[in-house]
C-alpha positions in Angstrom: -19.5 188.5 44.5 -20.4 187.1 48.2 -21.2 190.6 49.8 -19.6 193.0 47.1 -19.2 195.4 50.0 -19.3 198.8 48.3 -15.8 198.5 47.5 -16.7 197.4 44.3 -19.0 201.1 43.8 -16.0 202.7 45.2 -13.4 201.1 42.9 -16.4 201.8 39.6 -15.9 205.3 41.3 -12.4 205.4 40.3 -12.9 205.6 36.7 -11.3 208.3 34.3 -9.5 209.0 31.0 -9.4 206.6 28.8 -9.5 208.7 26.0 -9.0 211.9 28.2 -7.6 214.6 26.8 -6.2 216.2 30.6 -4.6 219.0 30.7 -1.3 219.1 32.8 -1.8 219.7 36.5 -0.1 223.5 37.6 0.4 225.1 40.8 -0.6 228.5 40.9 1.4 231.5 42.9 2.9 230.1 46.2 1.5 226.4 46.3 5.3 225.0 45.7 5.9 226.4 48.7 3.2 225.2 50.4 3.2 222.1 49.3 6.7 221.5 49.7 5.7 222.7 53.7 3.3 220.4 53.5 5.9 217.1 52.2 7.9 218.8 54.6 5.3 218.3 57.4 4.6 214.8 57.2 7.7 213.3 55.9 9.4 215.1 59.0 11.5 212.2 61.2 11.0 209.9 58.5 14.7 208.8 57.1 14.7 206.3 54.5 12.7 206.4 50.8 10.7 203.9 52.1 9.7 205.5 54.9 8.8 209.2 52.8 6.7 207.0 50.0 4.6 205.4 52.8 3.9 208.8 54.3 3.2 210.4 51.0 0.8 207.4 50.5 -0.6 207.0 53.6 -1.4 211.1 53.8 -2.8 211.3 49.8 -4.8 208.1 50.8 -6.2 209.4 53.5 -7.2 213.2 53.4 -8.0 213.6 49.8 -12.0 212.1 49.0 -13.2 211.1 45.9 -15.5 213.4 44.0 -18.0 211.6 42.3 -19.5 214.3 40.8 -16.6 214.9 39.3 -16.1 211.6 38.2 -20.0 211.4 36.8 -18.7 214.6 34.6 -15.7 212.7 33.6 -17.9 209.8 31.9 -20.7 212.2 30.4 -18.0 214.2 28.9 -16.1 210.9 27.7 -13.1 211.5 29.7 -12.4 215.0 28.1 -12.0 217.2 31.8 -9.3 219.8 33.0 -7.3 219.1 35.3 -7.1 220.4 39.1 -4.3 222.5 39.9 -2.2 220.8 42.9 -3.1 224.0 44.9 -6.4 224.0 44.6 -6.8 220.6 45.1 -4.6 220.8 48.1 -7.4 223.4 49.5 -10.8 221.3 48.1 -9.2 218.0 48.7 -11.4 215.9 46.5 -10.8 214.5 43.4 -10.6 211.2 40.8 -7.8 209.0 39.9 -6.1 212.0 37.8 -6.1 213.8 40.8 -4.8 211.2 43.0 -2.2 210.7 40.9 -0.8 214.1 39.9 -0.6 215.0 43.8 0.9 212.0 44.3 3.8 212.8 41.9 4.2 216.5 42.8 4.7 215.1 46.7 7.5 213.0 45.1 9.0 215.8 43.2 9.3 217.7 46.2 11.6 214.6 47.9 13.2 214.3 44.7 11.8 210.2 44.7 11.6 209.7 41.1 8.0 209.3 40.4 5.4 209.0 37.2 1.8 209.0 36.9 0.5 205.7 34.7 -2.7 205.8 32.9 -4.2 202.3 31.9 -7.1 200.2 33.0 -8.0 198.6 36.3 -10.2 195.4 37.3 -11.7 194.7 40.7 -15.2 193.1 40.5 -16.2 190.3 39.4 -18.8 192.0 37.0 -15.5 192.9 34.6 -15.4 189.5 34.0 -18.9 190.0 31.7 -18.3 193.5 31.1 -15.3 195.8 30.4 -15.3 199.2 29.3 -12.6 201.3 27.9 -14.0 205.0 29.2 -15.9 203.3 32.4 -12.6 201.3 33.3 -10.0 203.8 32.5 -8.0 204.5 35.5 -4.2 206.6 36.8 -1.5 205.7 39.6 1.7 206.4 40.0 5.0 204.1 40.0 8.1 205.3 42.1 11.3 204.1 41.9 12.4 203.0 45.1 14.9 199.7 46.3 16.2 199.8 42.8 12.7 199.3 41.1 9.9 200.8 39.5 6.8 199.6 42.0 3.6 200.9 41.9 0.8 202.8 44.5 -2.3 203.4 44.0 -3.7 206.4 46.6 -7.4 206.2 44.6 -8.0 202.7 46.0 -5.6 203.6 49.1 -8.2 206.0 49.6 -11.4 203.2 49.4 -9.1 200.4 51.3 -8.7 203.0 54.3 -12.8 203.3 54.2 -13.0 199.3 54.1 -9.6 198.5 56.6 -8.6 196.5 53.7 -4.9 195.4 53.6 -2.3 197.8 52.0 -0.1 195.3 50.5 -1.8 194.7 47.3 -1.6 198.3 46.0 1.4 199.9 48.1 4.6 198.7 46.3 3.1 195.4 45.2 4.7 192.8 42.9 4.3 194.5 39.4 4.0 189.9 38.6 0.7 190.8 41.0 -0.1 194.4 40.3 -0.4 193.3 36.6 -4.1 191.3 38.0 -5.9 194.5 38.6 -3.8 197.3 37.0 -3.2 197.5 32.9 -0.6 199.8 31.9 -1.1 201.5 28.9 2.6 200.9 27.9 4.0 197.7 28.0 7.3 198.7 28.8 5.6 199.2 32.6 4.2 195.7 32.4 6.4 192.8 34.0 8.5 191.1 31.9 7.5 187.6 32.5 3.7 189.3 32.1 3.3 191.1 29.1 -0.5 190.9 28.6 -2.4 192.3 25.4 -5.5 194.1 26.7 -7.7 191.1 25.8 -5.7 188.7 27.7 -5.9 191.4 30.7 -9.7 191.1 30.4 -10.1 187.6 30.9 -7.5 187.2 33.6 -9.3 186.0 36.9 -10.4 188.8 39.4 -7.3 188.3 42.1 -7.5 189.7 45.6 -4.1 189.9 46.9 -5.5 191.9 49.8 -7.1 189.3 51.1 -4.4 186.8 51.2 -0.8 186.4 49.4 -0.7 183.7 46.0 2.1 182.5 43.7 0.9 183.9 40.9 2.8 181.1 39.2 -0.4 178.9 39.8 -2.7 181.2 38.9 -4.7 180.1 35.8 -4.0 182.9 33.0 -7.9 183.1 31.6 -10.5 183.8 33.7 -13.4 182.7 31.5 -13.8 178.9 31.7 -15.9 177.3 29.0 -17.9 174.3 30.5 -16.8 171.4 28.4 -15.9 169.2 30.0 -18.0 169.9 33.1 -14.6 170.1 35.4 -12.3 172.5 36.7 -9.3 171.4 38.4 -7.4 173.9 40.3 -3.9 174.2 42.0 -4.2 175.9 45.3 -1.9 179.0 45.0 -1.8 180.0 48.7 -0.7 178.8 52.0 -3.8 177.6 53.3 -4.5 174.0 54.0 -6.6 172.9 51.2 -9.5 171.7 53.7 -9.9 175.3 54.4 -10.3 176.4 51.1 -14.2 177.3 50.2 -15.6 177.2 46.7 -18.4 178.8 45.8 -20.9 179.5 43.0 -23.5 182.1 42.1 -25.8 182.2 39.7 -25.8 185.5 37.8 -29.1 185.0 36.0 -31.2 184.2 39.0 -28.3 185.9 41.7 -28.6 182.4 43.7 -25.8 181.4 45.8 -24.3 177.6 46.4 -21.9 174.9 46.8 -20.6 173.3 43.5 -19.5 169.5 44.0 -16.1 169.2 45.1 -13.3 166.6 45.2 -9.5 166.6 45.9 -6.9 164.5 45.3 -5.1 162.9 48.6 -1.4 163.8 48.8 -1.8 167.0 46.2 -2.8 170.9 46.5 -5.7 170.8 44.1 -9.3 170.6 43.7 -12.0 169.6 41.1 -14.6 171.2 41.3 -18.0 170.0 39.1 -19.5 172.4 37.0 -23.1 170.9 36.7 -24.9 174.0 35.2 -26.2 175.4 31.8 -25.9 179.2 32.3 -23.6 181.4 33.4 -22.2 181.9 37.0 -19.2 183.2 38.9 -17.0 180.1 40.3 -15.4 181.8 43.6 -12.4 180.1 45.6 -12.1 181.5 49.2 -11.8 181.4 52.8 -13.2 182.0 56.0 -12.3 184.8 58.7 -13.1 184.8 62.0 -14.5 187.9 63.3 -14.1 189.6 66.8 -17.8 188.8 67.7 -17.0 184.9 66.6 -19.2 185.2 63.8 -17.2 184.4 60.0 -16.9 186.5 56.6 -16.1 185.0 53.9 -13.3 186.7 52.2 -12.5 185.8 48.4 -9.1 184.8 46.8 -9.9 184.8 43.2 -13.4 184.5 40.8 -13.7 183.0 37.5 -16.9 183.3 35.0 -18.1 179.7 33.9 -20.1 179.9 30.8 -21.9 177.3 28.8 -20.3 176.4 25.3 -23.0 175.2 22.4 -22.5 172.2 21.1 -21.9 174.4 17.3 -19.3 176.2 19.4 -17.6 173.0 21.1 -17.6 171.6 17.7 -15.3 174.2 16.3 
């Protein structure tokens, strides 16, 4: 949506095993060691859990690239690739999600953090909303158990939030009741219990972006496809912000064309109604300005929906 930076290219990037058959991850003659010099290394002064799972993250995020070649073999070969030893990929550093993952635990084994790589499905752009796919969408992280919980990271989109200075928060340790937006476990027992999605429901949740800005995710509509029925929306605002300075917006996916749906709230109440005068299909954006250094303003989302016409056999039914 809006400018789809090429976070969205990065995130398609991270894409692996959904009906891989991976091998387990080794390390070959004398990597424990270095490794373990290496967790050693940059862990050094740091004290608390909290303070070694950020460094693991932030380091893993940071110096290991993605290898889209790699990844492009990953999709021709449906999913079915070896894995990378730890010390090879310590010495390449480049991989996919796998990769990201399986270093990410063998870090944590060497603090003795209990840590576990998860293999599910992820959702970032809005174009998952019209299209999923079980091989294209496959994805790993890791959850570590840390302040009495299992919380997830994610060091394959650590890795593309680093190259777009986007905000750690909503993959570092997030709110599994938030995590759950984006990231599908393919056991439920890792899902939250008050959000225990099938995989359909997870589909046609609404595209989130926690990064941007923190929501109660107990206002957040559960279905992210909104039949035009009754040619209105209304919508509780589920952040912080005035609602004044929330910005709706709607695009066009046919034609790509961008504009302003009618809009009306209610005095006294944190919602909007929002007119959905159209007869195709279109993403229905809610967001918010940021001012930039130079004074100029981006327009940062907060969640997407798609809005698609119902025919009048359908709407009978």
């Amino acid at each position: 949506m809006w400018k789809r930076i090429i976070l969205s290219i990065i995130f398609y990037a991270t894409i692996l095993i959904a009906n891989a058959a991976v091998t387990a991850t080794t390390c070959g003659p004398g990597s424990k060691d270095s490794l373990s010099a290496l967790v050693a290394s940059i862990t050094k002064n740091k004290k608390t859990d909290l303070e070694k799972t950020w460094a693991v993250y932030d380091w893993v995020s940071t110096n290991i690239e993605y290898d889209y070649d790699r990844q492009s073999e990953s999709l021709r070969l449906n999913g079915r690739i070896s894995a990378i030893p730890i010390d090879v990929l310590l010495q390449i550093k480049k991989g996919v999600c796998q990769d990201y993952a399986d270093l990410t635990k063998a870090m944590f084994d060497v603090l003795k953090i209990k840590c576990e790589v998860v293999t599910g499905f992820l959702r970032y752009d809005d174009s998952d909303l019209l299209e999923f796919d079980s091989l294209k969408n496959a994805h790993a992280w890791n959850i570590v158990f840390i302040r009495d919980h299992w919380l997830p990271i994610d060091c394959t989109w650590g890795h593309a939030f680093r190259r777009q200075n986007k905000n750690d928060s909503a993959i570092f340790l997030a709110p599994p009741s938030e995590f759950i937006f984006s990231h599908y476990p393919d056991s439920v027992k890792l899902m939250p219990a008050d959000r225990r999605l099938t995989l359909d429901e997870f589909k046609k949740l609404p595209v989130v972006h926690f990064e941007n800005i923190k929501c109660n995710v107990k206002k957040i509509p559960s279905v992210g496809v909104i039949p035009i029925n009754s040619g209105l929306f209304e919508f509780e605002n589920p952040t912080a912000l005035s609602i004044e300075k929330i910005v709706v917006e709607m695009e066009d996916i046919e034609t790509g064309k961008f504009y302003t749906p009618e809009v009306k709230t209610e005095k006294g109440k944190n919602k909007i109604i929002v007119t959905l005068a159209l007869t195709r299909k279109a993403f229905l954006t809610f967001g918010f300005n940021k001012k930039l250094p130079d004074g100029g303003r981006e327009l940062l989302p907060i969640m997407t929906f798609l809005v698609q016409p119902v025919s009048p056999s359908s709407s009978a039914n």
